[in-house]
N, C-alpha and C positions, 0 to 999 in steps of 0.2 A: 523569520518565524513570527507568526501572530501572536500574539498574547493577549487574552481575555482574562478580566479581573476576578472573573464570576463565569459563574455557569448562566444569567440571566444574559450578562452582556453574549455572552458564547449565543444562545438561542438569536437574541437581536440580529443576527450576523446572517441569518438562513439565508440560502440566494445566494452569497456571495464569495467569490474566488478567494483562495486564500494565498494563492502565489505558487513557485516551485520548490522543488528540494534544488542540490548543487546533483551535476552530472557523477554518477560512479558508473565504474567497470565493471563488465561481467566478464569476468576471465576460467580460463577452460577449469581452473584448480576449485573455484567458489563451484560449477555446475558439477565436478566430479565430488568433490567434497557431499553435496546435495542430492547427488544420487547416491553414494555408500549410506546417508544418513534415511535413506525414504526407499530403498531396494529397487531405484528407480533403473536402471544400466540400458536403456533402450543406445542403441547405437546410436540414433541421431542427437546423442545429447555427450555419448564418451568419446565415441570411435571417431576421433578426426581422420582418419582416412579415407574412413568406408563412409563417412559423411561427406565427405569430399564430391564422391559422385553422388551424394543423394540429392532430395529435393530443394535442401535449404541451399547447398551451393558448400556447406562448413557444418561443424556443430551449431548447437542451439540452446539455449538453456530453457531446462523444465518451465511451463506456463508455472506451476506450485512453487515454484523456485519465485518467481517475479513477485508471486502473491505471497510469498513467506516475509519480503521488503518490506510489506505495506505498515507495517508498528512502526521500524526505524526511521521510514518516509514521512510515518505520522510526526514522530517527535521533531524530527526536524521545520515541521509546517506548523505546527497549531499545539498551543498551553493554556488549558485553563487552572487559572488558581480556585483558591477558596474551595479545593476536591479533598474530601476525607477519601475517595479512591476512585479510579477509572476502571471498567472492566470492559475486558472483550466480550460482547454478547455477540458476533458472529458475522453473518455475511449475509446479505442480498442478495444481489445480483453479479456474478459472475463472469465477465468473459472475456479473452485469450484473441483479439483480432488477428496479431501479424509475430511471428516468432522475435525473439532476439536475440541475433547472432552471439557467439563467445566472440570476446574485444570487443563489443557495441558499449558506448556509453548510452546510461538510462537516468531518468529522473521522476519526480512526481507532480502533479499537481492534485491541488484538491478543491474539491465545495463543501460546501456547510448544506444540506439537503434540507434535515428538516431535524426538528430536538422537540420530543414530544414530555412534558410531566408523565411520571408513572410513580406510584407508590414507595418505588426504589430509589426513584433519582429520576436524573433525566437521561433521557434515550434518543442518542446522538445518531443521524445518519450521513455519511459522506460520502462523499462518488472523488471516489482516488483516479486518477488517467497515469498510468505508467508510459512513456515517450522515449521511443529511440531514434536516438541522435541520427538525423538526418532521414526515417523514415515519415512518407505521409500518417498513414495507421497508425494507430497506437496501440502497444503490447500486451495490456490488460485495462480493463475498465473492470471494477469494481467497489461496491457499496458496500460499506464500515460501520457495523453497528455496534454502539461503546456505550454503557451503562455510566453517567457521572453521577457519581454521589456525593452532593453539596458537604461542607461540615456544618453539622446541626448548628443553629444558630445560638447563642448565650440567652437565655432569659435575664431579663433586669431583675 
């Protein structure tokens, strides 16, 4: 995990990789569990049988599923101190390359894009790369926009 002292040191940082998460499982119970909670039940993500002849070769877990990750992958990569609070302001750019299998280990990497001053705080963008074990492609590429709100400073 990075750790920045500040939200100043955090901006200093644009440009630069911030490392990976540790490998987890996508196992068929986390992608059923993820479609009872999102009404998602398309057979190529329940039905290990009838996915069996389908295209992926098995199940597959929901692209929404990969990107629901992306908070827990955050904490594990990157802390800034000195936050009276971080919010989620939303997403960028989106997109879903190459499926990933149920049993595939996955992980994350991130960048520091860019962290713009606003009124509120500062406005955090990062390009997360979701990576499964042993494919070329990678599973989700998505941009993370987070709202950090400094704690106001003490007057003397």
């Amino acid at each position: 995990m990075r750790i920045f002292n500040n939200v100043r040191e955090f901006k200093a940082a644009v440009g630069e990789h911030l490392g990976y998460t540790e490998w987890r499982q996508i196992t068929q119970e986390r992608v059923n569990l993820f479609a009872d909670a999102t009404d998602d039940h398309q057979w190529i993500h329940v039905d290990a049988e009838k996915a069996k002849e389908g295209p992926f070769g098995g199940t597959i877990a929901h692209g929404y599923l990969s990107l629901s990750l992306l908070p827990s992958f955050m904490t594990e990569l990157v802390r800034v101190d000195g936050l009276a609070m971080g919010i989620n302001y939303g997403l960028n750019k989106v997109r879903f390359p190459a499926p990933v299998p149920v049993g595939a280990l996955i992980r994350a990497g991130a960048e520091i894009v860019d962290v713009k001053g606003t009124p509120s705080g500062y406005l955090s963008n990062m390009r997360l790369t979701i990576e499964v074990e042993g494919q070329k492609r990678p599973s989700c590429i998505a941009e993370t926009l987070s709202l950090y709100v400094p704690v106001p400073e003490e007057s003397s």
